[in-house]
Backbone of each chain as ProteinMPNN parsed JSONL, in Angstrom:
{"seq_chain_A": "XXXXXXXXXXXXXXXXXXXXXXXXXXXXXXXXXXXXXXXXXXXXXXXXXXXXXXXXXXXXXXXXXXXXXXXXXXXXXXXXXXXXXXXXXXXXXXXXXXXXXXXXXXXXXXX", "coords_chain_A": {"N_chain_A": [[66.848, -27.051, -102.269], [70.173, -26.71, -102.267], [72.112, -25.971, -99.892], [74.961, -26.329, -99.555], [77.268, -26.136, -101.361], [79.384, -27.323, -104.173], [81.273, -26.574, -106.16], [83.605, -27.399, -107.973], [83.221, -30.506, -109.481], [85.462, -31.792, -109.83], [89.576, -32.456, -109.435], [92.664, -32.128, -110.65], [96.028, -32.782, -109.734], [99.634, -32.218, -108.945], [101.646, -34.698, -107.778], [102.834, -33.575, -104.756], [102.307, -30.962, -104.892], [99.985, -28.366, -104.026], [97.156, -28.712, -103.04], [93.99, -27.166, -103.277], [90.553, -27.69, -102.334], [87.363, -26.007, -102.758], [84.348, -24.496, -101.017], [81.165, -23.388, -100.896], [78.658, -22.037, -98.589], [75.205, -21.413, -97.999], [73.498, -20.783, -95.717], [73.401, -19.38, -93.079], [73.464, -19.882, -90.588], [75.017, -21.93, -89.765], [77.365, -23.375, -88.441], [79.494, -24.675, -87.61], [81.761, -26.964, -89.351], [82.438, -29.53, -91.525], [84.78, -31.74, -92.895], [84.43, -34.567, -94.893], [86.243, -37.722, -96.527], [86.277, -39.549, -99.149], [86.766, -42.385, -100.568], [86.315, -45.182, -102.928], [83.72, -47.479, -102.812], [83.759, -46.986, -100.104], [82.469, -46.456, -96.854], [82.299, -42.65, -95.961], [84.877, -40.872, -94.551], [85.931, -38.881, -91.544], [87.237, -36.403, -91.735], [88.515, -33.099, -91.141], [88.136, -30.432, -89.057], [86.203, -27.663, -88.636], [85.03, -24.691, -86.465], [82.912, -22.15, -86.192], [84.265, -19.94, -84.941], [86.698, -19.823, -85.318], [88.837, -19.249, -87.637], [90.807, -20.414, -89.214], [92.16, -24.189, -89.582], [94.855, -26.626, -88.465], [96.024, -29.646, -89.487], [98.156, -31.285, -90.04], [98.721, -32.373, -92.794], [96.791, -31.309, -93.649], [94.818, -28.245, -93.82], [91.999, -26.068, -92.982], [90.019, -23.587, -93.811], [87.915, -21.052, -93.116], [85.79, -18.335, -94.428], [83.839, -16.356, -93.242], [82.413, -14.227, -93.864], [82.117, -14.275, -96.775], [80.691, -16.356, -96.831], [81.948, -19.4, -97.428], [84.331, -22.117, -97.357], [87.454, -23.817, -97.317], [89.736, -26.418, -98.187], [92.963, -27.194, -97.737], [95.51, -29.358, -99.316], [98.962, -29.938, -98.255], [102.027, -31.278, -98.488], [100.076, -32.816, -101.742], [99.525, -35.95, -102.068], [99.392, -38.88, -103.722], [98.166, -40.85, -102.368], [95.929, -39.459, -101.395], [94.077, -38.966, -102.998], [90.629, -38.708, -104.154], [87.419, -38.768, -103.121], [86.119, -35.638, -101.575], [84.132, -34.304, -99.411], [82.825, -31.522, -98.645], [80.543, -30.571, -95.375], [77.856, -29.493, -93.581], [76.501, -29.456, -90.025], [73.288, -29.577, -88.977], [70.305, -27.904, -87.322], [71.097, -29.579, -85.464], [70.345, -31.898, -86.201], [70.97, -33.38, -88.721], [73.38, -34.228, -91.32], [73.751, -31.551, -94.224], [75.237, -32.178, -96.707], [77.898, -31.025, -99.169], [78.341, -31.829, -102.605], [80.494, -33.036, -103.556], [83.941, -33.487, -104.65], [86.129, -34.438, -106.429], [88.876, -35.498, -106.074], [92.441, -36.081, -107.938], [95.623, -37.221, -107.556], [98.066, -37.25, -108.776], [101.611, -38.379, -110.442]], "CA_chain_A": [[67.759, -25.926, -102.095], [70.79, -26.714, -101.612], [72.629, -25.201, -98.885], [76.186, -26.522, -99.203], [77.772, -26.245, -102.614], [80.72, -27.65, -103.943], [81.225, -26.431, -107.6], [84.054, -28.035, -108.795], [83.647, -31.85, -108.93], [86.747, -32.889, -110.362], [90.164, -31.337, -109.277], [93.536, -32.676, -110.503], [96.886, -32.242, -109.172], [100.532, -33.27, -109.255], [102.25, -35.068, -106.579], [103.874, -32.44, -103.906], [101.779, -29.784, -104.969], [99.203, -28.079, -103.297], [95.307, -28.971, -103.46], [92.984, -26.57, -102.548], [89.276, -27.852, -102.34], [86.248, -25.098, -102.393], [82.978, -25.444, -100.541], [80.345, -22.47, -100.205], [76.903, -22.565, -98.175], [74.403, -20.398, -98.147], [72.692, -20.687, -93.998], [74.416, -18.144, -92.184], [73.196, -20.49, -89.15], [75.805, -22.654, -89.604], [78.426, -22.664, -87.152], [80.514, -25.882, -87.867], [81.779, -27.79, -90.686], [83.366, -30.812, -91.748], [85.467, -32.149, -94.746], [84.656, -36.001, -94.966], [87.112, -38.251, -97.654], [85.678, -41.179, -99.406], [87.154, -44.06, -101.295], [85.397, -46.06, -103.804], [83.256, -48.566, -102.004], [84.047, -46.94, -98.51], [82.113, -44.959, -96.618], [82.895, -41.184, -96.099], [85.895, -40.847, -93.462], [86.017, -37.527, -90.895], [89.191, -36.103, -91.722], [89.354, -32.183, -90.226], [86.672, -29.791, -89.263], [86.436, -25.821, -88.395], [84.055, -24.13, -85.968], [82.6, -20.821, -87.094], [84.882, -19.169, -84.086], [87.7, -19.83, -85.897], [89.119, -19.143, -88.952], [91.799, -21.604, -89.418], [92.414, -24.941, -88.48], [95.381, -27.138, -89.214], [95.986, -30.601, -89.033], [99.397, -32.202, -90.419], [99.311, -31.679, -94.258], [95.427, -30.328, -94.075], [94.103, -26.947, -93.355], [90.977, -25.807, -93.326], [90.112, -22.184, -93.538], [86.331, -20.525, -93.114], [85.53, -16.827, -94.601], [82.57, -16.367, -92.667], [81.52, -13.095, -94.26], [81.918, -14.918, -97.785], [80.152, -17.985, -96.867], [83.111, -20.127, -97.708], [85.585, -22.577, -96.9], [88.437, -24.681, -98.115], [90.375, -27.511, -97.74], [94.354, -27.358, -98.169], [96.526, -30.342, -98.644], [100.314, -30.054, -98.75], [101.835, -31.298, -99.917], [99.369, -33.645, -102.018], [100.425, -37.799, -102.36], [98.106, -39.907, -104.47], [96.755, -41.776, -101.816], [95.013, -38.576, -100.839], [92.843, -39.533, -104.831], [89.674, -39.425, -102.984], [85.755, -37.976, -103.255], [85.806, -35.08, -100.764], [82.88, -33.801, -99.156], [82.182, -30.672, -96.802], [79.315, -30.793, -94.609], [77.466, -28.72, -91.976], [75.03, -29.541, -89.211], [71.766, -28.597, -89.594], [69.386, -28.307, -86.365], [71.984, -30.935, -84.291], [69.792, -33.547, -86.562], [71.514, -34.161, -89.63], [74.471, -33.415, -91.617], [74.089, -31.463, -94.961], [77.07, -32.625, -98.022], [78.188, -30.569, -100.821], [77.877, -32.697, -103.55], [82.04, -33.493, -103.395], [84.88, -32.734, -105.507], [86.672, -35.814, -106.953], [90.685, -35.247, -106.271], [93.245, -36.754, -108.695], [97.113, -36.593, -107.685], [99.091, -37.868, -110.25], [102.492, -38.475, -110.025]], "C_chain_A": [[69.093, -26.455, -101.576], [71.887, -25.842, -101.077], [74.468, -25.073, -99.188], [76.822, -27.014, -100.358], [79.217, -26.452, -102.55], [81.071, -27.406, -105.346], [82.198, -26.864, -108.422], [83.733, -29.577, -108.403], [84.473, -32.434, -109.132], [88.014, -31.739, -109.911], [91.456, -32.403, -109.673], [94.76, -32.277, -110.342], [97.993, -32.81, -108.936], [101.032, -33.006, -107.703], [103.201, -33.942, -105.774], [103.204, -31.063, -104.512], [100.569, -29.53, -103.988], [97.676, -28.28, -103.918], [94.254, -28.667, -102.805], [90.906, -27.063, -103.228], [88.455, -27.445, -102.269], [85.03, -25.403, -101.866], [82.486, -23.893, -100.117], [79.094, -23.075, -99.584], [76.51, -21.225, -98.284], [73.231, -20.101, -96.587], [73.926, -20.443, -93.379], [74.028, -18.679, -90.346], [74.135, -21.467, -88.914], [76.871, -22.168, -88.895], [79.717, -23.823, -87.199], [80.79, -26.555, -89.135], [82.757, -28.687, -90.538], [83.643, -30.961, -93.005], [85.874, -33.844, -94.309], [85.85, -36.339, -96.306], [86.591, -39.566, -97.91], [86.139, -41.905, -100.493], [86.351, -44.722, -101.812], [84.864, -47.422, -102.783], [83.474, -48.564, -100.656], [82.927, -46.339, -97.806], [82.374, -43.745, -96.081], [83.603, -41.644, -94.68], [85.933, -39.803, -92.879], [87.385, -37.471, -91.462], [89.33, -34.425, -91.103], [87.963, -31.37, -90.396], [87.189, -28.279, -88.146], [84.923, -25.322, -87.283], [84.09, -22.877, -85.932], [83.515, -19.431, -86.195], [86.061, -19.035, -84.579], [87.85, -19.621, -87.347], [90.275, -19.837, -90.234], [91.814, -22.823, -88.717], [93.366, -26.042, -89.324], [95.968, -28.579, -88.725], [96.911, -31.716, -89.531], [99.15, -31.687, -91.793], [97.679, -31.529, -94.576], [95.133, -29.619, -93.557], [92.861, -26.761, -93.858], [91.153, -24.348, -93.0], [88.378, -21.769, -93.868], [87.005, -19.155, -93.385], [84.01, -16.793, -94.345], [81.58, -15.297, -93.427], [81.064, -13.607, -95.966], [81.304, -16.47, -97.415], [81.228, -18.816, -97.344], [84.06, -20.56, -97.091], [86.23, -23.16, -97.637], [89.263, -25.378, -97.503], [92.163, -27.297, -98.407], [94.72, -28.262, -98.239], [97.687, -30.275, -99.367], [101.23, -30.509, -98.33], [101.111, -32.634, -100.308], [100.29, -35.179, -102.494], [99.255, -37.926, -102.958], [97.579, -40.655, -103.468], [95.74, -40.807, -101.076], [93.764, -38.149, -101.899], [91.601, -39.413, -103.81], [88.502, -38.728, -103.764], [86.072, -36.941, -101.736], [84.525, -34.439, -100.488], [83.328, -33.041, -97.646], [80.998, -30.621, -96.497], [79.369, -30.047, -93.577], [76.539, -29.169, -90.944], [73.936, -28.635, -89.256], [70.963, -29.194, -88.254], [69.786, -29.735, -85.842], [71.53, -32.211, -84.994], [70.755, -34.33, -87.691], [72.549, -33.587, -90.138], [73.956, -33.207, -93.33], [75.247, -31.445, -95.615], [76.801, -31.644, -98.791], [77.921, -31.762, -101.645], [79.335, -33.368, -103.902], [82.588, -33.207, -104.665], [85.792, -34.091, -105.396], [88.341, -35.486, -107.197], [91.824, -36.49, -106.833], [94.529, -36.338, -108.14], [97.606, -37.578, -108.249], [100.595, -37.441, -109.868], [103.448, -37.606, -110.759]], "O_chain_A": [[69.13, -26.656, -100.362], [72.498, -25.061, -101.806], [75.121, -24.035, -99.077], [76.977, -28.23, -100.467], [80.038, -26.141, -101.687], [81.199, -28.523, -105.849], [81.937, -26.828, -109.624], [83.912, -29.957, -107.246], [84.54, -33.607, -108.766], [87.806, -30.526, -109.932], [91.409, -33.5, -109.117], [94.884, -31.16, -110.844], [97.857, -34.0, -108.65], [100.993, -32.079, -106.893], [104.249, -33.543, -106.282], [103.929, -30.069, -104.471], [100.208, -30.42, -103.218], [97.26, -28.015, -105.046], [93.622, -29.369, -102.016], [90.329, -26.742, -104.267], [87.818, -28.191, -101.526], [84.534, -26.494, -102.147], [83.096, -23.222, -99.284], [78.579, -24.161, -99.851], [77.163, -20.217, -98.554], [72.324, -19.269, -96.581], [74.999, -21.026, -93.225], [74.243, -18.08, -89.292], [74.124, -21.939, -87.777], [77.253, -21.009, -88.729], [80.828, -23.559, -86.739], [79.877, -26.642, -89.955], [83.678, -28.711, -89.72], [83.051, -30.526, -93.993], [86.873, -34.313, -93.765], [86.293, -35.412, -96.983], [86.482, -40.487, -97.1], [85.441, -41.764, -101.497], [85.394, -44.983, -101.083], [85.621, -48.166, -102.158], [83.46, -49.58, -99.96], [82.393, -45.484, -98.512], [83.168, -44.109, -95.213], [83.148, -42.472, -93.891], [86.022, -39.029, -93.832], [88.299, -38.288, -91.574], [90.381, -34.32, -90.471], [87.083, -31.445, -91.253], [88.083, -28.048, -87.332], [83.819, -25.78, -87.577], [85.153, -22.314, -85.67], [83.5, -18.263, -86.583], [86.618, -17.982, -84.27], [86.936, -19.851, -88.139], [90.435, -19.768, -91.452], [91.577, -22.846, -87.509], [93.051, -26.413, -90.455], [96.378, -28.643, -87.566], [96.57, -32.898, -89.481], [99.384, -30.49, -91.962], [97.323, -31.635, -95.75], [94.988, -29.96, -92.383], [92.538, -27.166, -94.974], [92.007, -23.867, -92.255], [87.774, -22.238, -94.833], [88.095, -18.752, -92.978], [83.147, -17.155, -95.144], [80.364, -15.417, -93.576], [79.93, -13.396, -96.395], [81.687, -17.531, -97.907], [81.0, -18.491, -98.51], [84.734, -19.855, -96.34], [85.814, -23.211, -98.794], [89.601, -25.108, -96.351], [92.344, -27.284, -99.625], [94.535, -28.792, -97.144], [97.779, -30.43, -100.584], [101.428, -29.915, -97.27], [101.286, -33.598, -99.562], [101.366, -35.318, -103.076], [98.257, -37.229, -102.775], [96.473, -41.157, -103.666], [94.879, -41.225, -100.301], [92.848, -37.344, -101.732], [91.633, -40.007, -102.733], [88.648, -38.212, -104.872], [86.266, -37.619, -100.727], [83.865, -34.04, -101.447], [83.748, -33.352, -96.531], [80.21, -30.621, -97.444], [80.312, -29.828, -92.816], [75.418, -29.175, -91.453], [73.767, -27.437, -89.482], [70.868, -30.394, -87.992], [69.075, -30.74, -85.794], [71.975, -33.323, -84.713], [71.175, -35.485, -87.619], [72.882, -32.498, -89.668], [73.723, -34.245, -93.95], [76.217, -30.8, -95.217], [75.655, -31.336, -99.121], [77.211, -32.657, -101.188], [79.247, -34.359, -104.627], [81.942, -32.777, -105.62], [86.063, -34.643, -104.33], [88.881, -35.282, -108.284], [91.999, -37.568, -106.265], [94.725, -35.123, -108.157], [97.401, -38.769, -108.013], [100.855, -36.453, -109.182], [104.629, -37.559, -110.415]]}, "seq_chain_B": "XXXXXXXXXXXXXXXXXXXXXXXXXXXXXXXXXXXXXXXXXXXXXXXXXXXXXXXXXXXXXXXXXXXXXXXXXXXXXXXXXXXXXXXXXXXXXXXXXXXXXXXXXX", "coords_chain_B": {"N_chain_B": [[88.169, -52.9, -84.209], [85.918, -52.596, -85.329], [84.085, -49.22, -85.593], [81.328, -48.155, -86.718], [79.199, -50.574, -88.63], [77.803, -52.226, -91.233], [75.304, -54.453, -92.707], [73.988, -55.981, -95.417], [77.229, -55.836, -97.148], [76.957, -55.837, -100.239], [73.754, -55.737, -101.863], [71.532, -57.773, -103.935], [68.884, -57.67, -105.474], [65.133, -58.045, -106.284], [62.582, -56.015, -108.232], [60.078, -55.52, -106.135], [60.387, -56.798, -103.678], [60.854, -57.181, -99.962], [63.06, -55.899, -98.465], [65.86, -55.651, -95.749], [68.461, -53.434, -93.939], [71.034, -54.332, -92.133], [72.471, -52.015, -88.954], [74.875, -51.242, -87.099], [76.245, -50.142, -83.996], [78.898, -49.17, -82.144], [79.927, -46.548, -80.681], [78.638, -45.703, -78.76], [77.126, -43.345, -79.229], [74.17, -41.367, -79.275], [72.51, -40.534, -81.288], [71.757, -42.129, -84.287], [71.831, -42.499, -88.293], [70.396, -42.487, -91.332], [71.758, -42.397, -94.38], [71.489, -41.508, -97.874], [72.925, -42.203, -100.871], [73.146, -41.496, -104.202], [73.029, -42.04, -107.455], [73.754, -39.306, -108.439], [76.107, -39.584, -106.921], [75.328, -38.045, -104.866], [75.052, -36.97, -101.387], [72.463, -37.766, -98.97], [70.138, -36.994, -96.218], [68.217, -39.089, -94.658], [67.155, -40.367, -92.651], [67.003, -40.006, -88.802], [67.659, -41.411, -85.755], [67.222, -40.717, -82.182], [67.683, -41.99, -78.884], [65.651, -43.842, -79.706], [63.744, -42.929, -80.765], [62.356, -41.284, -83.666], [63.234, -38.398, -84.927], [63.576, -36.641, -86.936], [62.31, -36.997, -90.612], [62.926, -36.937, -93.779], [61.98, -36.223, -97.124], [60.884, -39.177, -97.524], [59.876, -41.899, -98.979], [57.55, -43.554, -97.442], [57.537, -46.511, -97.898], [60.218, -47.107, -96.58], [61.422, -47.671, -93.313], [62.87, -47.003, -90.538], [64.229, -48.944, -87.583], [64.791, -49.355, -84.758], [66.065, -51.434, -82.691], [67.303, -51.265, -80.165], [69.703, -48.562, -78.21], [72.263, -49.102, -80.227], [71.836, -49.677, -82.332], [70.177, -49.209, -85.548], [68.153, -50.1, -87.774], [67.23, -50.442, -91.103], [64.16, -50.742, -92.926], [62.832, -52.176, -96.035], [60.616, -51.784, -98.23], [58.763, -53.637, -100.809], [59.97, -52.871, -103.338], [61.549, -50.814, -105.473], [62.769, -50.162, -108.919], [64.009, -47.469, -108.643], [65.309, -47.476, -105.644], [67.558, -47.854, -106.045], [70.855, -47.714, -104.702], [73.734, -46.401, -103.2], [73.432, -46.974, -99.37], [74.05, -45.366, -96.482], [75.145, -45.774, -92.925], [75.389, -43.833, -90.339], [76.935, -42.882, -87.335], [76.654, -40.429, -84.858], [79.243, -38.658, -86.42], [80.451, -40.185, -87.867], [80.759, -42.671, -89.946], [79.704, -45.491, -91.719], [80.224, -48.523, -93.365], [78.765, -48.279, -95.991], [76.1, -49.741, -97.97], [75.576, -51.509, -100.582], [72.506, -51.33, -102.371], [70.896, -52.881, -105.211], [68.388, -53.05, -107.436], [67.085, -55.172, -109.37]], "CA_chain_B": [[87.572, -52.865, -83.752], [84.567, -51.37, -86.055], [83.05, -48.313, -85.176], [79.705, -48.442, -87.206], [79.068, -51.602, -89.12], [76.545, -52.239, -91.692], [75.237, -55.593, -93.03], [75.027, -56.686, -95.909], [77.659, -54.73, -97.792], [75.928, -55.739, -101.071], [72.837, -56.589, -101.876], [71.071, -57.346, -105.045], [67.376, -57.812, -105.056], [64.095, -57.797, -107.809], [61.511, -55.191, -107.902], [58.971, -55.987, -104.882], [60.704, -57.648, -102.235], [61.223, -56.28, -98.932], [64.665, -56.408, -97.483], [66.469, -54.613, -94.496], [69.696, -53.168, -93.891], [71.287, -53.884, -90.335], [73.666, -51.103, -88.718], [75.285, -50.935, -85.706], [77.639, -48.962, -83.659], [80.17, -49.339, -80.664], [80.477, -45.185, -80.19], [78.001, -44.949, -77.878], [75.905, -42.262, -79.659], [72.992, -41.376, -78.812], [72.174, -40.447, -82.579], [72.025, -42.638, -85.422], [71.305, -42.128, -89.08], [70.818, -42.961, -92.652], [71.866, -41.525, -95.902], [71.462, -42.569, -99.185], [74.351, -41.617, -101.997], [72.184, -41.321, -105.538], [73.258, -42.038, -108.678], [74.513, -38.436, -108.753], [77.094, -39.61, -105.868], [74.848, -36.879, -103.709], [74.474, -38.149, -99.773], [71.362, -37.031, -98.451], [70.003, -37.218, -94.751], [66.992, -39.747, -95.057], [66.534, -40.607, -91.209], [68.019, -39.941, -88.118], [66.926, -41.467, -84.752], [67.305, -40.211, -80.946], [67.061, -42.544, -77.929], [64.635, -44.571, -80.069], [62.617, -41.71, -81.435], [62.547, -40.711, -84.751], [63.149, -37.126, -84.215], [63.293, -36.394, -88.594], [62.083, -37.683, -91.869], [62.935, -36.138, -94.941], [60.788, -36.499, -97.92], [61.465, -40.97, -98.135], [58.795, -42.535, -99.766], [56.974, -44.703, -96.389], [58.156, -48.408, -97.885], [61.273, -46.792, -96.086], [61.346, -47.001, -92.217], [64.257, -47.315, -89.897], [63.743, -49.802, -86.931], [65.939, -49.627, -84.142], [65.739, -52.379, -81.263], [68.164, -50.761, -78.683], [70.475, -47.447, -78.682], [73.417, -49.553, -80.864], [71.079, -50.451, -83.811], [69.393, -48.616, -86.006], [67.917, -51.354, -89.363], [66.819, -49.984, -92.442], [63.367, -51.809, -93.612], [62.163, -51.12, -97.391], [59.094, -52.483, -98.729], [58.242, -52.839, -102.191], [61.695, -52.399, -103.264], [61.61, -49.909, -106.849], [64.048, -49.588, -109.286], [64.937, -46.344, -108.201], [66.026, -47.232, -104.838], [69.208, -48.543, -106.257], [71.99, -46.858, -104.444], [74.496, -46.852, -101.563], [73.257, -46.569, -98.625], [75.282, -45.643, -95.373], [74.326, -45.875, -91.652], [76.223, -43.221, -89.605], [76.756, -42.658, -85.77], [77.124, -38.897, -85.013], [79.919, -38.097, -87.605], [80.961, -41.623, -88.035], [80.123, -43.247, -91.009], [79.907, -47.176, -91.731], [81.055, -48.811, -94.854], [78.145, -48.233, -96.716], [75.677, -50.949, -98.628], [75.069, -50.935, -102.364], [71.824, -52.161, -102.743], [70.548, -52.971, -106.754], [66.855, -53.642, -107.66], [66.652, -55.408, -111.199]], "C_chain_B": [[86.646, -51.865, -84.357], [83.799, -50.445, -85.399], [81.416, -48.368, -85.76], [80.456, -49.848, -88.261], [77.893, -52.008, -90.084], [76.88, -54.039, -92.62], [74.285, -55.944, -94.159], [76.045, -55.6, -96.517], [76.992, -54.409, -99.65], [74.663, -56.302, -101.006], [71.902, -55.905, -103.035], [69.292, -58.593, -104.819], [66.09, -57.685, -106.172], [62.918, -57.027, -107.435], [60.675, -55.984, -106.547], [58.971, -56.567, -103.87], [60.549, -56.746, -101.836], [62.676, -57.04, -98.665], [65.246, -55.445, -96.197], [67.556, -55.017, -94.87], [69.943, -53.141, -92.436], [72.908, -52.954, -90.245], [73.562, -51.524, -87.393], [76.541, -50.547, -85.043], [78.042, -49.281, -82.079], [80.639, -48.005, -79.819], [79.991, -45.056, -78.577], [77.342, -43.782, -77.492], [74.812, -42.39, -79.345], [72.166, -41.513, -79.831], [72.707, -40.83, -83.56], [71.253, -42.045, -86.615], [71.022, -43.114, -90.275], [70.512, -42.386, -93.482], [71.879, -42.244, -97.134], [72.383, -41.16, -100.324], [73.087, -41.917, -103.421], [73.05, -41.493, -106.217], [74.314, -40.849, -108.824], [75.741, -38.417, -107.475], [76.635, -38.41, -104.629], [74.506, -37.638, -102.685], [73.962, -36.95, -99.311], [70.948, -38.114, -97.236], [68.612, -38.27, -95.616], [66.034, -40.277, -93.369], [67.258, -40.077, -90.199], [66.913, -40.785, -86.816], [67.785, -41.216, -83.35], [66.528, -41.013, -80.016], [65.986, -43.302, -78.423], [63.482, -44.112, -80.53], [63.117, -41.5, -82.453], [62.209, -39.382, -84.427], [63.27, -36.149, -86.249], [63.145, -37.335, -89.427], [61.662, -36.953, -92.946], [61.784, -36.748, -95.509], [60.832, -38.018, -98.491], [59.634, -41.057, -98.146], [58.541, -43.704, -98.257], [57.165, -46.014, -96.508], [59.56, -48.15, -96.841], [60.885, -46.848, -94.583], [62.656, -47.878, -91.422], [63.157, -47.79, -88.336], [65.159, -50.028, -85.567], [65.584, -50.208, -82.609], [66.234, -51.8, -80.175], [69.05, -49.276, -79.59], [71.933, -47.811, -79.561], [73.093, -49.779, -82.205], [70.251, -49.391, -84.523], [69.48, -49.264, -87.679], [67.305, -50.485, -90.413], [65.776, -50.992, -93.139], [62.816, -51.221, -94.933], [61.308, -52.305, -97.796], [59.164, -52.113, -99.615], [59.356, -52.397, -103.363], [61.098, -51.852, -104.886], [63.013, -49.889, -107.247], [65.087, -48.623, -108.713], [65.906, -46.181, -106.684], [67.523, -48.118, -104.785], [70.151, -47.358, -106.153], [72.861, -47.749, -103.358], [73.721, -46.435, -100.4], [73.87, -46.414, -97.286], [74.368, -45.029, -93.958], [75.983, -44.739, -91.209], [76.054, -42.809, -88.432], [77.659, -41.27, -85.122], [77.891, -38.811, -86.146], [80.842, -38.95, -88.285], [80.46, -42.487, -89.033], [80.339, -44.795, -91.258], [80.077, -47.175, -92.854], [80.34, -48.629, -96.184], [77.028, -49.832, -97.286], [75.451, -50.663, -99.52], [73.689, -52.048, -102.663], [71.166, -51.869, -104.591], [69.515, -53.95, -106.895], [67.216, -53.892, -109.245], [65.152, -55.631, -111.239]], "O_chain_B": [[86.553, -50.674, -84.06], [82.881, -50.806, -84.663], [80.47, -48.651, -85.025], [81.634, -50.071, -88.542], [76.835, -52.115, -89.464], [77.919, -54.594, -92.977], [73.338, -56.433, -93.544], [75.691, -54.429, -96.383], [76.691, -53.335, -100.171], [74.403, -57.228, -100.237], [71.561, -54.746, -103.27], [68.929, -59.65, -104.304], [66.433, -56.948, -107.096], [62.279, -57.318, -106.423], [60.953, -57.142, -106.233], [58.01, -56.887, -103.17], [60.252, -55.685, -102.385], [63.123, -58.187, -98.671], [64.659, -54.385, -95.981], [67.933, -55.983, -95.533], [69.424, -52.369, -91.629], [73.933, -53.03, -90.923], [72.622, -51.98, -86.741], [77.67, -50.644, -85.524], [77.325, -49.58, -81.124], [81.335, -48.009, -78.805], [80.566, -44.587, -77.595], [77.043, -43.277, -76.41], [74.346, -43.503, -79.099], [71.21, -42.285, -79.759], [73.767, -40.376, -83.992], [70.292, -41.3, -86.422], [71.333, -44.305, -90.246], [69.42, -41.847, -93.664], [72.24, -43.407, -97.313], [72.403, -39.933, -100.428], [72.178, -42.722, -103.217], [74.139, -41.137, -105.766], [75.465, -41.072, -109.198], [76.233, -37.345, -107.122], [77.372, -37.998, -103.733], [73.867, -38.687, -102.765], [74.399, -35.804, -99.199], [71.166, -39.321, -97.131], [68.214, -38.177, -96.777], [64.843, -40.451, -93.114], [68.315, -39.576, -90.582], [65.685, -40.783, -86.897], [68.984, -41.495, -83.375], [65.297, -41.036, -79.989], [65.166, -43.541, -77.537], [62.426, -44.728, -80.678], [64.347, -41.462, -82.483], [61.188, -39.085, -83.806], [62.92, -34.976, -86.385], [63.663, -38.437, -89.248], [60.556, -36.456, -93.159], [60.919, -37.443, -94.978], [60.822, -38.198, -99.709], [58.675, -40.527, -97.587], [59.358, -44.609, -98.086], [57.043, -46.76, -95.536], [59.94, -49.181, -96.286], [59.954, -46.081, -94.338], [63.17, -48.97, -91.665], [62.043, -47.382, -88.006], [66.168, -50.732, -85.619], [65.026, -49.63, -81.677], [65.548, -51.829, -79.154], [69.101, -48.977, -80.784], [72.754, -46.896, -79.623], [73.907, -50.033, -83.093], [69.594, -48.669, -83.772], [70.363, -49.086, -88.518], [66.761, -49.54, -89.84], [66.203, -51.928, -93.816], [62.41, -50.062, -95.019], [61.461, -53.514, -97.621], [59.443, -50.952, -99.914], [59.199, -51.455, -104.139], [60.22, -52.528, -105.421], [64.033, -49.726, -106.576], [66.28, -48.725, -108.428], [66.78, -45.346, -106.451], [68.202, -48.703, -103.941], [70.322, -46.42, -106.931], [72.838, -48.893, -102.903], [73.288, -45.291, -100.529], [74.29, -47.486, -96.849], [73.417, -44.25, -93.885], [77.143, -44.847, -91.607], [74.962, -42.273, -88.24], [78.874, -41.142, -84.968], [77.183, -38.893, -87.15], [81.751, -38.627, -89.05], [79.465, -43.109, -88.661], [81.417, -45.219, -90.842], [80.126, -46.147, -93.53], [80.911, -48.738, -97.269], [77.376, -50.937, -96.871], [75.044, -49.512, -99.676], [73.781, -53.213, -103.051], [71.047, -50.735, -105.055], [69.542, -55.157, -106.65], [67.531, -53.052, -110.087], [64.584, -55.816, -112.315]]}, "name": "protein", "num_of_chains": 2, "seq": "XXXXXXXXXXXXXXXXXXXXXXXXXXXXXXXXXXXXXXXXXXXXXXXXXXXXXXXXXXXXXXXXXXXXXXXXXXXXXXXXXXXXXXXXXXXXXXXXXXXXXXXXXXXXXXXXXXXXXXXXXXXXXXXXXXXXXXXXXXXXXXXXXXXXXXXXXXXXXXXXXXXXXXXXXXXXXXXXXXXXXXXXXXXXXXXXXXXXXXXXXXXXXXXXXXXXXXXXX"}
């Protein structure tokens, strides 16, 4: 089952534009989330994260935004550079033990 | 100054060995993990350990067990090694992730 969907995996986007990233779940027990960034041959990087008290959170040229009643969040970045090309992944904690991933969304910015 | 660390970064290997994966971390977590990335680039929980307790274990096939000497370490031993467990695998310390290892069974 998974919990923490990410339905587009590919998203592409030109330089200085905006690049919004989607991520639903489906456990209404979740209370935190994260949006890792990963690089070919890296492994996943923290980059900005939301707790279910909030509904925004913003962090130089990324925002995150939760709709709690829609199960859903998203990732902003603006404006987008190419070295922000990446694998994104949101993730929630699950019972303090582990972290469920979406399955990530593969961002292209092109110049 | 590396936060998690994993060793080797590759490693290529033939059906039926055993090999381990060493991690280790500088945070000063209490809780370590390990995930494995699939084929379909999906990262799934596979261990976690607490104070030297295994406190979960998804559904890993038992050649799999994590081995951790002190609260900085947490090794990755696989027995038996199968095709299928050709992936990445990444050691992470709370929300801290290490560089990953790509291991490949021919």
């Amino acid at each position: 089952d998974q919990q923490v969907k990410q339905n587009s995996p590919s998203l592409s986007v030109q330089e200085g534009r905006i690049s919004i990233l989607n991520c639903d779940y489906t456990n209404s027990m979740f209370d935190y989330f994260l949006w890792y960034k990963k690089y070919p041959a890296e492994g996943p990087t923290f980059l900005i994260s939301i707790s279910s008290i909030k509904d925004k959170n913003e962090d130089g040229r990324f925002t995150v935004f939760l709709n709690k009643s829609a199960k859903h969040l998203s990732l902003h970045i603006v404006p987008s550079q190419p070295g922000d090309s990446a694998v994104y992944f949101c993730a929630a904690p699950f019972n303090t033990d582990k972290l469920i991933f979406g399955t990530g969304t593969r961002l292209q910015v092109f110049p | 100054d590396t936060a998690v660390s994993q060793t080797p970064k590759y490693l290529v290997t033939q059906m039926g060995n055993d090999k381990s994966i060493k991690c280790e971390q500088n945070l000063g977590h209490d809780t370590m993990y390990w995930y494995k990335q699939d084929s379909k680039k999906f990262l799934k929980i596979m261990f976690s350990y607490n104070n030297k307790e295994l406190i979960i274990n998804e559904t890993v096939p038992n050649r799999f067990s994590p081995k951790s000497p002190d609260k900085a370490h947490l090794n990755l031993h696989i027995n038996s090694l199968e095709l299928g467990d050709s992936a990445v695998y990444f050691c992470a310390s709370g929300a801290t992730f290490g560089p990953g290892t790509r291991l490949t069974v021919t």
